[in-house]
N, CA and C atoms of all chains as a GROMACS GRO file, in nm:
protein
  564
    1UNK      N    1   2.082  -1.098  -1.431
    1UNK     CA    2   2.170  -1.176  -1.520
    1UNK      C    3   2.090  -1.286  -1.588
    2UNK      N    4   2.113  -1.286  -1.734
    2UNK     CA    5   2.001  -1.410  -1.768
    2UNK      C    6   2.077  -1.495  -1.862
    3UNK      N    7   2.050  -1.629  -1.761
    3UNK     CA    8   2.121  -1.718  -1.844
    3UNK      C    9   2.039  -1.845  -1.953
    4UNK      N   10   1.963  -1.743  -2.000
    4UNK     CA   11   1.914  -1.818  -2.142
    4UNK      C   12   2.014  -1.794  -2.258
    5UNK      N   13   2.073  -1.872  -2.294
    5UNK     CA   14   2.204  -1.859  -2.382
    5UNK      C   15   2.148  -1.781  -2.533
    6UNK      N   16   2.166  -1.706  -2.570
    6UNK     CA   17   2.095  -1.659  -2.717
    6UNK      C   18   2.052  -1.551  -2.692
    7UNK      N   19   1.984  -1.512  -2.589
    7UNK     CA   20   1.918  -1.386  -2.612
    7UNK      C   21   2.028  -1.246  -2.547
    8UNK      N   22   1.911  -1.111  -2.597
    8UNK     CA   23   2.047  -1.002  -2.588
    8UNK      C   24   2.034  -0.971  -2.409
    9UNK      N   25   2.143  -0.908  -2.349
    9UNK     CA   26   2.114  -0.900  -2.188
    9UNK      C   27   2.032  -0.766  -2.198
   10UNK      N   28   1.989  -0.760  -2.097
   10UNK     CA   29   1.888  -0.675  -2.033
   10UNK      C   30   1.974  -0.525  -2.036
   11UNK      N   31   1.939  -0.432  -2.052
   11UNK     CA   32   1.994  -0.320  -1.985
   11UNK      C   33   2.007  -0.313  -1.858
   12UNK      N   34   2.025  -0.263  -1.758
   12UNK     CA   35   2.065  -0.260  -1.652
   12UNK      C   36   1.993  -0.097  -1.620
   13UNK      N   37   1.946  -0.126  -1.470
   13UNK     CA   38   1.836   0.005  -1.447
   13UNK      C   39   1.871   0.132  -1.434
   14UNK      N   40   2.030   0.148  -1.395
   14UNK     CA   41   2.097   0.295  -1.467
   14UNK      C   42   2.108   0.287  -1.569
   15UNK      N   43   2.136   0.197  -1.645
   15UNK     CA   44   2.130   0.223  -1.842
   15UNK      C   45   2.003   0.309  -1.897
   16UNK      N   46   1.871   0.257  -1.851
   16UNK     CA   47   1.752   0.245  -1.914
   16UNK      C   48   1.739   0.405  -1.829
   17UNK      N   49   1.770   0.446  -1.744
   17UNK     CA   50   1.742   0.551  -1.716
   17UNK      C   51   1.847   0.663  -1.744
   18UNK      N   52   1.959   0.606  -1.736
   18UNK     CA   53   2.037   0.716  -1.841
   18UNK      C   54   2.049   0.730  -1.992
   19UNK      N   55   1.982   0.650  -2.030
   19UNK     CA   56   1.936   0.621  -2.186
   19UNK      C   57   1.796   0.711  -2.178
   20UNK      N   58   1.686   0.726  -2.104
   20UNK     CA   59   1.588   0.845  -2.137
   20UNK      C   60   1.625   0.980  -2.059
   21UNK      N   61   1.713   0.966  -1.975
   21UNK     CA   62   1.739   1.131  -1.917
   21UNK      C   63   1.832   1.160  -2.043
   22UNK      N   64   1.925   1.118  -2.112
   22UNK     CA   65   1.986   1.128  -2.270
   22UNK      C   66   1.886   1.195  -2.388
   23UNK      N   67   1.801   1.158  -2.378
   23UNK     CA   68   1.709   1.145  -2.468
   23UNK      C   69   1.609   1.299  -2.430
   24UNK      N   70   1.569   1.285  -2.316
   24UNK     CA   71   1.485   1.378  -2.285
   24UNK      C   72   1.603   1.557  -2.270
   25UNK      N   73   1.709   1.533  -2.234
   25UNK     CA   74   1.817   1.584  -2.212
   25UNK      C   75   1.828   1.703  -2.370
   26UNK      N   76   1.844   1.593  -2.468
   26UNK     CA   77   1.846   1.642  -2.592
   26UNK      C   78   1.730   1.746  -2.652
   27UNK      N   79   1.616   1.656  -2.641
   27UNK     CA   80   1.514   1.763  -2.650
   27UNK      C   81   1.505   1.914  -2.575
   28UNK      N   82   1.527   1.882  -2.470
   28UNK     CA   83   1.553   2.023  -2.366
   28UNK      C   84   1.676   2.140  -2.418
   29UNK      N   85   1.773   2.058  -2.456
   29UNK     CA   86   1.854   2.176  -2.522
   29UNK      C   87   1.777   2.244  -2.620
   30UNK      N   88   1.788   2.127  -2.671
   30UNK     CA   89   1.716   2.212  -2.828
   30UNK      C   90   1.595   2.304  -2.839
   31UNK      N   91   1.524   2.338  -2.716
   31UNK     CA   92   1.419   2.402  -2.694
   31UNK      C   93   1.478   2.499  -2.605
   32UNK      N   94   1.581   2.470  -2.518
   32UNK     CA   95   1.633   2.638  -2.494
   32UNK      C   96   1.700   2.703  -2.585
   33UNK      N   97   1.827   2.633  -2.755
   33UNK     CA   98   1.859   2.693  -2.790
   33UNK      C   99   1.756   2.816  -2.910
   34UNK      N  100   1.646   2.710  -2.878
   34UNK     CA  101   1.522   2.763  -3.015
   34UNK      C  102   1.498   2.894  -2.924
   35UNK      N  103   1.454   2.880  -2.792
   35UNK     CA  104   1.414   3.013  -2.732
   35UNK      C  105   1.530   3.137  -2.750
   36UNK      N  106   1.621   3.098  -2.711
   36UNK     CA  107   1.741   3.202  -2.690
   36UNK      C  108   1.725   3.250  -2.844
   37UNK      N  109   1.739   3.150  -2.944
   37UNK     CA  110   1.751   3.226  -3.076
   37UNK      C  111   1.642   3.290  -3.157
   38UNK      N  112   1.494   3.267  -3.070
   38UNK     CA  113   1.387   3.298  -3.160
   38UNK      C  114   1.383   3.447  -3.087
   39UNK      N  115   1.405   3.451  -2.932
   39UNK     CA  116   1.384   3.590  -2.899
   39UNK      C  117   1.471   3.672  -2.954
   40UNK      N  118   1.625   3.643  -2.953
   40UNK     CA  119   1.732   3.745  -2.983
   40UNK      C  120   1.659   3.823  -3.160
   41UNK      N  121   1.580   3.701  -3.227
   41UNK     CA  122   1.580   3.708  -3.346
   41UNK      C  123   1.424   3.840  -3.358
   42UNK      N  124   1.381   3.774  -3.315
   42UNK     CA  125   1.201   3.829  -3.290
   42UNK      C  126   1.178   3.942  -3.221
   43UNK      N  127   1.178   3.970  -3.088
   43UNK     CA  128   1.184   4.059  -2.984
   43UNK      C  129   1.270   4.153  -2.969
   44UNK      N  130   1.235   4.272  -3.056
   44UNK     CA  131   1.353   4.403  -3.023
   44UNK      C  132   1.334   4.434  -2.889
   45UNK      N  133   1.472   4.537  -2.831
   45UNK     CA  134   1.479   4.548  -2.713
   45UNK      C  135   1.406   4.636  -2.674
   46UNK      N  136   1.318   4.669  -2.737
   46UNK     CA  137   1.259   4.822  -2.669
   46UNK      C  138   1.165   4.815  -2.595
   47UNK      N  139   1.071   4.711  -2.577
   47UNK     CA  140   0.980   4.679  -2.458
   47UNK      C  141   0.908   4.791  -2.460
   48UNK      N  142   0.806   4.836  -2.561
   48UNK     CA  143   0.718   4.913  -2.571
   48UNK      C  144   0.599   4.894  -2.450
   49UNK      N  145   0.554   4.776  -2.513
   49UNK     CA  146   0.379   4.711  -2.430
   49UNK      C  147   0.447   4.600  -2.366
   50UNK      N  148   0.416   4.526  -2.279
   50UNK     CA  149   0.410   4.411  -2.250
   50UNK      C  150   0.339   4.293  -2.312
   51UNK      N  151   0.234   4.311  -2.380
   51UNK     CA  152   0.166   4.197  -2.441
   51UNK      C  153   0.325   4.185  -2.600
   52UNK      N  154   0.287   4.022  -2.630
   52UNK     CA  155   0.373   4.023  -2.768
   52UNK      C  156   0.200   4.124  -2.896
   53UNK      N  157   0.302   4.177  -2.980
   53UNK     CA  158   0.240   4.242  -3.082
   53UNK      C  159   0.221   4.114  -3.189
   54UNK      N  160   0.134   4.184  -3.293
   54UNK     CA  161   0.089   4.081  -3.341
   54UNK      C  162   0.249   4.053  -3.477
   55UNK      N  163   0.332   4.113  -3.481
   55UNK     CA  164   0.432   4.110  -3.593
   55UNK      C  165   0.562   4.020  -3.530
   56UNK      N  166   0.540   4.050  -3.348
   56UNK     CA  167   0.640   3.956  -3.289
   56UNK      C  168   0.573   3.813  -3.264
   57UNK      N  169   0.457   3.765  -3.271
   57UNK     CA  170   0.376   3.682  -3.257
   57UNK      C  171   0.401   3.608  -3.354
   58UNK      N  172   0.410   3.650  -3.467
   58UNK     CA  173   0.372   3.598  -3.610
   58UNK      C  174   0.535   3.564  -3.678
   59UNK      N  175   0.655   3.633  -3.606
   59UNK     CA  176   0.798   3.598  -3.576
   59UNK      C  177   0.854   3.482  -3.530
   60UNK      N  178   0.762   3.474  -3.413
   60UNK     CA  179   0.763   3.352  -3.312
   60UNK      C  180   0.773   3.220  -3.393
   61UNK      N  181   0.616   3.233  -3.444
   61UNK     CA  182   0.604   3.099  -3.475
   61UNK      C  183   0.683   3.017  -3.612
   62UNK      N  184   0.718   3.143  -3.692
   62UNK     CA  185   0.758   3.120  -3.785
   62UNK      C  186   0.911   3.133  -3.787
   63UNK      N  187   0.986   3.182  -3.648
   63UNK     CA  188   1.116   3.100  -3.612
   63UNK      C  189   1.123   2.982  -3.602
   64UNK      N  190   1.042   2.931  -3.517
   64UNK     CA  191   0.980   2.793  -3.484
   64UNK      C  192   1.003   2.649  -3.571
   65UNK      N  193   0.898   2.738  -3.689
   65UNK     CA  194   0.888   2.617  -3.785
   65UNK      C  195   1.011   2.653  -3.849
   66UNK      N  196   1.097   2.709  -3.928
   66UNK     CA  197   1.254   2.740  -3.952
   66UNK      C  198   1.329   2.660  -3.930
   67UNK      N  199   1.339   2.667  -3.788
   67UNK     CA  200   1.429   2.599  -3.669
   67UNK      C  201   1.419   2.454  -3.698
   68UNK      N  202   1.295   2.395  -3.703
   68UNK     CA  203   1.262   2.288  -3.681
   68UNK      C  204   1.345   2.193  -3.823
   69UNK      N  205   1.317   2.320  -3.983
   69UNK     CA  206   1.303   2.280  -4.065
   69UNK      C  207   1.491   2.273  -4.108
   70UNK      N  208   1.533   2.330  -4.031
   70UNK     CA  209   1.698   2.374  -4.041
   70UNK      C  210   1.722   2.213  -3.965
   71UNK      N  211   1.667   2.239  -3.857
   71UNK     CA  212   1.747   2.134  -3.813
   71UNK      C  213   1.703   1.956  -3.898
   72UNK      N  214   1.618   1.936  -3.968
   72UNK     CA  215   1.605   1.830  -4.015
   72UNK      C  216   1.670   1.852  -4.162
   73UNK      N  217   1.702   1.952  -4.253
   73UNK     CA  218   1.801   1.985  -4.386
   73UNK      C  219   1.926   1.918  -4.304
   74UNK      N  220   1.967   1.940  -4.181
   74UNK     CA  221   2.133   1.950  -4.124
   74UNK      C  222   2.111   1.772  -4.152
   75UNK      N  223   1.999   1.714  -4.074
   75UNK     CA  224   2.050   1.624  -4.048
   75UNK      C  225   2.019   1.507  -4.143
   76UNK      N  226   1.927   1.544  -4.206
   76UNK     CA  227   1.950   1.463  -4.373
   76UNK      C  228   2.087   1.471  -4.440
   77UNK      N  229   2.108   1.578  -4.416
   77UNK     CA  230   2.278   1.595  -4.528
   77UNK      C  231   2.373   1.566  -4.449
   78UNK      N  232   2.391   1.575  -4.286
   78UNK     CA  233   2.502   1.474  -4.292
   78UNK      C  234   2.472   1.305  -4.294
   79UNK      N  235   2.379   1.283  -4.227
   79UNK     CA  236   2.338   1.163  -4.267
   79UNK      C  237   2.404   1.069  -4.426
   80UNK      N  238   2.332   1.185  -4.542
   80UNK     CA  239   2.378   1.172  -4.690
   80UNK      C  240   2.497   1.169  -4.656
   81UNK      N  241   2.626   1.243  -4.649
   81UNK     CA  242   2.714   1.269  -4.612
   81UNK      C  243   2.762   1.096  -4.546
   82UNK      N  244   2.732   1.086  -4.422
   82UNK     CA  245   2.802   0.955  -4.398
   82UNK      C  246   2.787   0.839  -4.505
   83UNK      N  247   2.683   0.844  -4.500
   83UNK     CA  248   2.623   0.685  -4.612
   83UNK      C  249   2.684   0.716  -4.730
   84UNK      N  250   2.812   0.826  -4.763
   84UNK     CA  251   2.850   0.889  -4.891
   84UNK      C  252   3.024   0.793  -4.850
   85UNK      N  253   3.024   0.862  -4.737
   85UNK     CA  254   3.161   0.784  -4.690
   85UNK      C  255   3.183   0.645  -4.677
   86UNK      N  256   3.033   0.607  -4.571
   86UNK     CA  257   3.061   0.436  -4.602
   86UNK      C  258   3.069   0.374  -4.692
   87UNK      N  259   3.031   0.401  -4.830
   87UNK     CA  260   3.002   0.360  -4.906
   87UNK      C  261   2.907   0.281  -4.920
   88UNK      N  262   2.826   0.241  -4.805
   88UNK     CA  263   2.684   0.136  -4.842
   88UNK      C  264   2.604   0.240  -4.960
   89UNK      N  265   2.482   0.183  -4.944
   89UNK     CA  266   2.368   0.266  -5.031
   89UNK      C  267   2.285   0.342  -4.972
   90UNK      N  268   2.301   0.367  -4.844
   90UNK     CA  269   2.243   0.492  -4.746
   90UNK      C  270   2.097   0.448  -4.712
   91UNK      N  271   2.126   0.298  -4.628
   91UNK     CA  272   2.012   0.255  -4.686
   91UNK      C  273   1.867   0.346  -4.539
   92UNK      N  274   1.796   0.422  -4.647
   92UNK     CA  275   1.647   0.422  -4.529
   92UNK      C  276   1.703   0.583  -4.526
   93UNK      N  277   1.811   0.579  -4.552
   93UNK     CA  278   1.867   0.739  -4.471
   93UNK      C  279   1.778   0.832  -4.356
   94UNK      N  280   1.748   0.686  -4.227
   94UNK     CA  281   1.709   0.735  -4.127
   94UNK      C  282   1.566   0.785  -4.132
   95UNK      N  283   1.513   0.863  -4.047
   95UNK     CA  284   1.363   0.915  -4.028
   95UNK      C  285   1.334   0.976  -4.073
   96UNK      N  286   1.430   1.052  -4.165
   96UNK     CA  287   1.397   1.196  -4.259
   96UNK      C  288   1.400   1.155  -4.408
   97UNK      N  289   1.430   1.034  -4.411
   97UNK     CA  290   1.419   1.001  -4.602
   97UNK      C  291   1.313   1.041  -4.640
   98UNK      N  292   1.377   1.075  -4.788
   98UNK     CA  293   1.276   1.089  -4.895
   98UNK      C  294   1.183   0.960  -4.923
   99UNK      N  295   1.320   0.217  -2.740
   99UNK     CA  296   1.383   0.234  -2.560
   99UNK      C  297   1.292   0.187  -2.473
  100UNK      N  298   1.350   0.050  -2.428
  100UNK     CA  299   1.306  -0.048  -2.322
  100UNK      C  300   1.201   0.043  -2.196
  101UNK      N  301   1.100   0.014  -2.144
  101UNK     CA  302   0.986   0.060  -2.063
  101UNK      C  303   1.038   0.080  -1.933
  102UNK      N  304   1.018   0.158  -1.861
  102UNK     CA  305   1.080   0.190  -1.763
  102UNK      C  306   1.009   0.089  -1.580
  103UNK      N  307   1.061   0.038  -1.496
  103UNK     CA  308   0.936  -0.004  -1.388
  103UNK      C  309   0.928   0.132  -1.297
  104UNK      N  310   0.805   0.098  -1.231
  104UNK     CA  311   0.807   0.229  -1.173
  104UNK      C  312   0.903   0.256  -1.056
  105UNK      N  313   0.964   0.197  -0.993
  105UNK     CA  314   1.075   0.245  -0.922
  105UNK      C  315   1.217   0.333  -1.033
  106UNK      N  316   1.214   0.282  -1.124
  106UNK     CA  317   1.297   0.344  -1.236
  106UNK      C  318   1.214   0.491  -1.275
  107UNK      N  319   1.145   0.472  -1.273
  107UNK     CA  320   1.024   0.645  -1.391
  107UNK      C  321   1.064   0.687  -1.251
  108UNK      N  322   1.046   0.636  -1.103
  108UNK     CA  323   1.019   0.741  -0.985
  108UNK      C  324   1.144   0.831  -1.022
  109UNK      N  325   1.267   0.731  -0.987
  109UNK     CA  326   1.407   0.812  -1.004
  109UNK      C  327   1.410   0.933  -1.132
  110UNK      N  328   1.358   0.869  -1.226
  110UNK     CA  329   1.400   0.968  -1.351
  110UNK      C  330   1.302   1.079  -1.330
  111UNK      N  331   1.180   1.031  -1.264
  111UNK     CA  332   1.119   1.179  -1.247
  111UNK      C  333   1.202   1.297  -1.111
  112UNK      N  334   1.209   1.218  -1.056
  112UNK     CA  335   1.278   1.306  -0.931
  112UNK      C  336   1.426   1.399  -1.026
  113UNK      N  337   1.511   1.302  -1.147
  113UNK     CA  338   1.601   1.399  -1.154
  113UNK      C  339   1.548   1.500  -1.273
  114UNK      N  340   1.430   1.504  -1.347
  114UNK     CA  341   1.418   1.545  -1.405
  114UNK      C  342   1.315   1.687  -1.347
  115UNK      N  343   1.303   1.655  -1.192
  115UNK     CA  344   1.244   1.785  -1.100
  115UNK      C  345   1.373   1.851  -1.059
  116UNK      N  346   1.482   1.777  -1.039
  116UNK     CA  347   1.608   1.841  -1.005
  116UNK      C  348   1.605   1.956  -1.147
  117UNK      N  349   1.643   1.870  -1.250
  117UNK     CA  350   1.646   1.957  -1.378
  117UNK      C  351   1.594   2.057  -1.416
  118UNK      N  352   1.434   2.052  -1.372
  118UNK     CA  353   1.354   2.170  -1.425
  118UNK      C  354   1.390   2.301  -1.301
  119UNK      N  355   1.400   2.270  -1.192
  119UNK     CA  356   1.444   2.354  -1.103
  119UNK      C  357   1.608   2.404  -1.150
  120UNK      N  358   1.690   2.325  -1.207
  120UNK     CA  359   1.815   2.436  -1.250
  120UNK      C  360   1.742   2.458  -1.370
  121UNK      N  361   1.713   2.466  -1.449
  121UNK     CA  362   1.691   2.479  -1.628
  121UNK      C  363   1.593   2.648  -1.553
  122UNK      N  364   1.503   2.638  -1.463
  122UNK     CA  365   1.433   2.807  -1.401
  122UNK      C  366   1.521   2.860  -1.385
  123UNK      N  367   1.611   2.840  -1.258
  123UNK     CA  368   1.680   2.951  -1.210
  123UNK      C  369   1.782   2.969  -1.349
  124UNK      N  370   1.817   2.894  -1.471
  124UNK     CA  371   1.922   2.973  -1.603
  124UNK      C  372   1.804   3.027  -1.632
  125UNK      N  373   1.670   3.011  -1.650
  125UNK     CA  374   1.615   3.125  -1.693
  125UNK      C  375   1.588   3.259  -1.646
  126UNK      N  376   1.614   3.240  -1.534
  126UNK     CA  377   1.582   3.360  -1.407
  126UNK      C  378   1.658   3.452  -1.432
  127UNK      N  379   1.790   3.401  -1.447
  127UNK     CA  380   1.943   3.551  -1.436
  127UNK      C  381   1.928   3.535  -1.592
  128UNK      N  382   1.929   3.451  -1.663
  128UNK     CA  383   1.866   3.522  -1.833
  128UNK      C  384   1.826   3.643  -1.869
  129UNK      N  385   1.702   3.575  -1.779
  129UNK     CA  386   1.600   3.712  -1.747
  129UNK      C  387   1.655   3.884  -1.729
  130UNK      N  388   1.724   3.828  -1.608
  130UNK     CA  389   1.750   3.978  -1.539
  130UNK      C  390   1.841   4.017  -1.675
  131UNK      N  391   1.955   3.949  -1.681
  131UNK     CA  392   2.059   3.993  -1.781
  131UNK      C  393   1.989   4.111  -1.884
  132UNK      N  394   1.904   3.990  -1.959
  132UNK     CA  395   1.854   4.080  -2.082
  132UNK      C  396   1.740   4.185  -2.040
  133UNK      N  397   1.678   4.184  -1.950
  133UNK     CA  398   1.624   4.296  -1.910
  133UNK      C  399   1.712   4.431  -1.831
  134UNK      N  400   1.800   4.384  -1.797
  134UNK     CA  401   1.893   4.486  -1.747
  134UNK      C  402   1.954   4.565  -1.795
  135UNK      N  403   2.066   4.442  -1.921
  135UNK     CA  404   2.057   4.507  -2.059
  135UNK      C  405   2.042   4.619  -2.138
  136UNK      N  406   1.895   4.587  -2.150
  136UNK     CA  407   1.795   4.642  -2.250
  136UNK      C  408   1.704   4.753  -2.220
  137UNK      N  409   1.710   4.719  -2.079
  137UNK     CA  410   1.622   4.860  -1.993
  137UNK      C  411   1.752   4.972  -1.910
  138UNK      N  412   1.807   4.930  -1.870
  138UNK     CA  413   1.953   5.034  -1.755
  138UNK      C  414   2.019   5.083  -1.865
  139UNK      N  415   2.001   5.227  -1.862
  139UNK     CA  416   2.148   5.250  -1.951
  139UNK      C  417   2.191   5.351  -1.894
  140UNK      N  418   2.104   5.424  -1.773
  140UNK     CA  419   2.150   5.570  -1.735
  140UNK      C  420   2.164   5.546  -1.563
  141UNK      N  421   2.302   5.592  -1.594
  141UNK     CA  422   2.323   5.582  -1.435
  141UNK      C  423   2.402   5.752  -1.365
  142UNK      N  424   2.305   5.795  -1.371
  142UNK     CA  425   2.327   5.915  -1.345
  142UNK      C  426   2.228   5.934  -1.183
  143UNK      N  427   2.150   5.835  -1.168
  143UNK     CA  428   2.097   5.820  -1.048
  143UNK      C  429   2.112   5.650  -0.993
  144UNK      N  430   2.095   5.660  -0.859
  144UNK     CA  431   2.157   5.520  -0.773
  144UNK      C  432   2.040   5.434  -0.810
  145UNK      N  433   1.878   5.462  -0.796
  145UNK     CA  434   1.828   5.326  -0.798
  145UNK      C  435   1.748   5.406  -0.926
  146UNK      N  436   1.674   5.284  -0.988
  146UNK     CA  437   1.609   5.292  -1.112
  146UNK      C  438   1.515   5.406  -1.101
  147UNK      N  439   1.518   5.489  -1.196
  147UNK     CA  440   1.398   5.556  -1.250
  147UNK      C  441   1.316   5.549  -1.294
  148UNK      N  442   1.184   5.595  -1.298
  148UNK     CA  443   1.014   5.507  -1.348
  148UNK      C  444   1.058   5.450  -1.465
  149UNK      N  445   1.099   5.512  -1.618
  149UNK     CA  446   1.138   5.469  -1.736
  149UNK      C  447   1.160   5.333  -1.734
  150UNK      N  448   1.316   5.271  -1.658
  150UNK     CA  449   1.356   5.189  -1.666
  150UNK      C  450   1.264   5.102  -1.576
  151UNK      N  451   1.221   5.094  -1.468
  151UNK     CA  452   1.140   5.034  -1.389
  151UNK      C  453   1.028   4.972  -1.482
  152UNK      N  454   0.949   5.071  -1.554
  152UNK     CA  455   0.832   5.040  -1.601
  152UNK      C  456   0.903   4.897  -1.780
  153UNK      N  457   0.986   4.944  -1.788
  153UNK     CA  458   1.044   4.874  -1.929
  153UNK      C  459   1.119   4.771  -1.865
  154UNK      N  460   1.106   4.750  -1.705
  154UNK     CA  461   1.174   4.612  -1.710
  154UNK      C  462   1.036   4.504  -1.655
  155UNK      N  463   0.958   4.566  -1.618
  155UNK     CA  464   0.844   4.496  -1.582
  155UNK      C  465   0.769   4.453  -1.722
  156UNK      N  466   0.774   4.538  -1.840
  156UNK     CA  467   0.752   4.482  -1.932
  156UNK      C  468   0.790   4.393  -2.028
  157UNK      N  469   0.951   4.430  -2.002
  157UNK     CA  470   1.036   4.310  -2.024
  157UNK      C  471   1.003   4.157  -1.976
  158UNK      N  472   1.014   4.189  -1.824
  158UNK     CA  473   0.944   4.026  -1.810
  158UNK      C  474   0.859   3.995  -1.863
  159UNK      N  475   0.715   4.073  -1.876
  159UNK     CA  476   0.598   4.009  -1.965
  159UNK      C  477   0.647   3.957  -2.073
  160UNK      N  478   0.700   4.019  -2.147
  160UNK     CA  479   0.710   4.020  -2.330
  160UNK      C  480   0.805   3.879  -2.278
  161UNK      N  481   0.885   3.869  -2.230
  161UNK     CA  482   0.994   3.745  -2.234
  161UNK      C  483   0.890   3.606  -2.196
  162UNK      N  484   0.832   3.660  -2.065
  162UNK     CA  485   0.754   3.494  -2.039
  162UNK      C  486   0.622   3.454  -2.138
  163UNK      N  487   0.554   3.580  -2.208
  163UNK     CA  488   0.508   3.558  -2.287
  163UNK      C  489   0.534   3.477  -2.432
  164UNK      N  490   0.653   3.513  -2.446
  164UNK     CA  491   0.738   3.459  -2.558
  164UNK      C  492   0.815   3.336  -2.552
  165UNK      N  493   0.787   3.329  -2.434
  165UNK     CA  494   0.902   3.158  -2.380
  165UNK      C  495   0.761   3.046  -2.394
  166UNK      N  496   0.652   3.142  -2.366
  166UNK     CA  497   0.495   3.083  -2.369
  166UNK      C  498   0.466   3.037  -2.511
  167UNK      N  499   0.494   3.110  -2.582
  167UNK     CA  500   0.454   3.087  -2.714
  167UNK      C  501   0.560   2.978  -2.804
  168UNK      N  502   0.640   2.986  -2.771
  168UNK     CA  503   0.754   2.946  -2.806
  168UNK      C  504   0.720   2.796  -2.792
  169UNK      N  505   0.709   2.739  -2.701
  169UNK     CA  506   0.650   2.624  -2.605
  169UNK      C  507   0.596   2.569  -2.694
  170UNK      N  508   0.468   2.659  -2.687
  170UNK     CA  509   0.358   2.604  -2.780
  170UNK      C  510   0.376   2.523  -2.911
  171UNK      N  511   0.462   2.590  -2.998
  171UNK     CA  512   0.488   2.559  -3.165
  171UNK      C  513   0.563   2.455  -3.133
  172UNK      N  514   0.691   2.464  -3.039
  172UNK     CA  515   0.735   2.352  -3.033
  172UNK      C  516   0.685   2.261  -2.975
  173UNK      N  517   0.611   2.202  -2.938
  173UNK     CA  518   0.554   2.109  -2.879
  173UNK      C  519   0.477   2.045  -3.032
  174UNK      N  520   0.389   2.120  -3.085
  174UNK     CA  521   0.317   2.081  -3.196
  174UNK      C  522   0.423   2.077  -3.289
  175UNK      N  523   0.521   2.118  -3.311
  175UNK     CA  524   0.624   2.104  -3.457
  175UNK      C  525   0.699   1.946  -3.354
  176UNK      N  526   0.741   1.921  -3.257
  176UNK     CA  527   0.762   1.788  -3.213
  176UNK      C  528   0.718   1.698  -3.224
  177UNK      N  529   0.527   1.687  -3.195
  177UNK     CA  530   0.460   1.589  -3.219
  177UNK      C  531   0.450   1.581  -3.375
  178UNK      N  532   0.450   1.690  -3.476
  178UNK     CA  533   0.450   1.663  -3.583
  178UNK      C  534   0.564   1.605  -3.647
  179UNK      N  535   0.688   1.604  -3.595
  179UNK     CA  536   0.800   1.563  -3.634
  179UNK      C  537   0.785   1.366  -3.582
  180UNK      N  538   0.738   1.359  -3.472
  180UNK     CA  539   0.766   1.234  -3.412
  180UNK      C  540   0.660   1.142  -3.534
  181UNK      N  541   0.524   1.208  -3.588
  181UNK     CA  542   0.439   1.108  -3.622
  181UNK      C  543   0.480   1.119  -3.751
  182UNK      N  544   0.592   1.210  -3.834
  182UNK     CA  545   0.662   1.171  -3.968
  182UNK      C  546   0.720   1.065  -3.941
  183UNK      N  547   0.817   1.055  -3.855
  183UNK     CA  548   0.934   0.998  -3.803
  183UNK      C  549   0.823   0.839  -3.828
  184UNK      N  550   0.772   0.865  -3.739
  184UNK     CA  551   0.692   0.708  -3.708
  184UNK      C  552   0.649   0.634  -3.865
  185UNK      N  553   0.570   0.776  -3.970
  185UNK     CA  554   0.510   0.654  -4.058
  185UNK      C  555   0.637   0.645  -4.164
  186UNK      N  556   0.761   0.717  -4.190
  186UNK     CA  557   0.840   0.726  -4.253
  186UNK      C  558   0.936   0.583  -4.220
  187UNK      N  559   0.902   0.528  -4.088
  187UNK     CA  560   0.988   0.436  -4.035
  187UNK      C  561   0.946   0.305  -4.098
  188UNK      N  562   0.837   0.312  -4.148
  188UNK     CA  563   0.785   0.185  -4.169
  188UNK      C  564   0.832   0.126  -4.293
   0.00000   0.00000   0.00000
């Protein structure tokens, strides 16, 4: 508890740790939903060889970057989208501005 | 996001060993699912036949191989995302 009058309080040591299991939490989805959707997308079922071929290889990565690139279009435009509603001037429009 | 002390990182690492141990075993019956799937279709005999046997062992390869690779890009499309993020912030 800090009683210096003015300043902001401390988080509290379940905050700060449920504030990065949040955080780390997020990332983890988003890297199982990339897997689930790059294999369904990439990897026919026929399990010829075991090694990846070089056409599912070259699938992979370029789900990957897609994925990555989908998900930062989504979140520029709603972003745009809110700062459209608030009516401010959208200012910075976050980490993905132009 | 405020620095963690190390009695705090201990906890978050311990649940984040909890985590990686459930986040395996959803990959485990994943696993079987889509190899089961994708390899069983004839059941005209009780236990697997070489065919399916041999196409589910390859199944696992091709899958952990691909969860391998997968890893990879994302990890580098993350760090490349975080150090936009960073000089874009300024």
């Amino acid at each position: 508890m800090s009683f210096l009058f003015g300043q902001r309080p401390q988080p509290s040591s379940a905050e700060k740790i449920a504030a990065a299991e949040a955080e780390i939490e997020m990332v983890s989805n988003m890297f199982n939903q990339l897997v689930d959707t790059c294999t369904k997308k990439c990897i026919p079922p026929q399990y010829r060889e075991a090694d990846l071929n070089k056409g599912e290889s070259v699938c992979l990565d370029r789900c990957v970057a897609k994925f990555f690139e989908v998900n930062v279009k989504v979140s520029e435009k709603m972003q745009g989208e809110a700062a459209q509603k608030g009516g401010a001037g959208g200012a910075g429009g976050g980490m993905f501005g132009q | 996001m405020d620095s963690l002390t190390p009695a705090e990182q201990r906890e978050l690492n311990s649940r984040m060993e909890r985590k990686q141990m459930k986040e395996f075993m959803t990959m485990y019956s994943k696993l079987v699912q889509r190899c089961f799937d994708h390899c069983v279709n004839d059941f005209t005999t009780k236990s697997l036949i070489s065919r399916e046997e041999s196409c589910v062992m390859r199944c696992v390869d091709k899958y952990m191989r691909s969860n391998e690779r997968v890893g990879e890009r994302f990890q580098e499309q993350n760090a490349a995302m975080m150090q936009a993020g960073s000089m874009a912030g300024r």
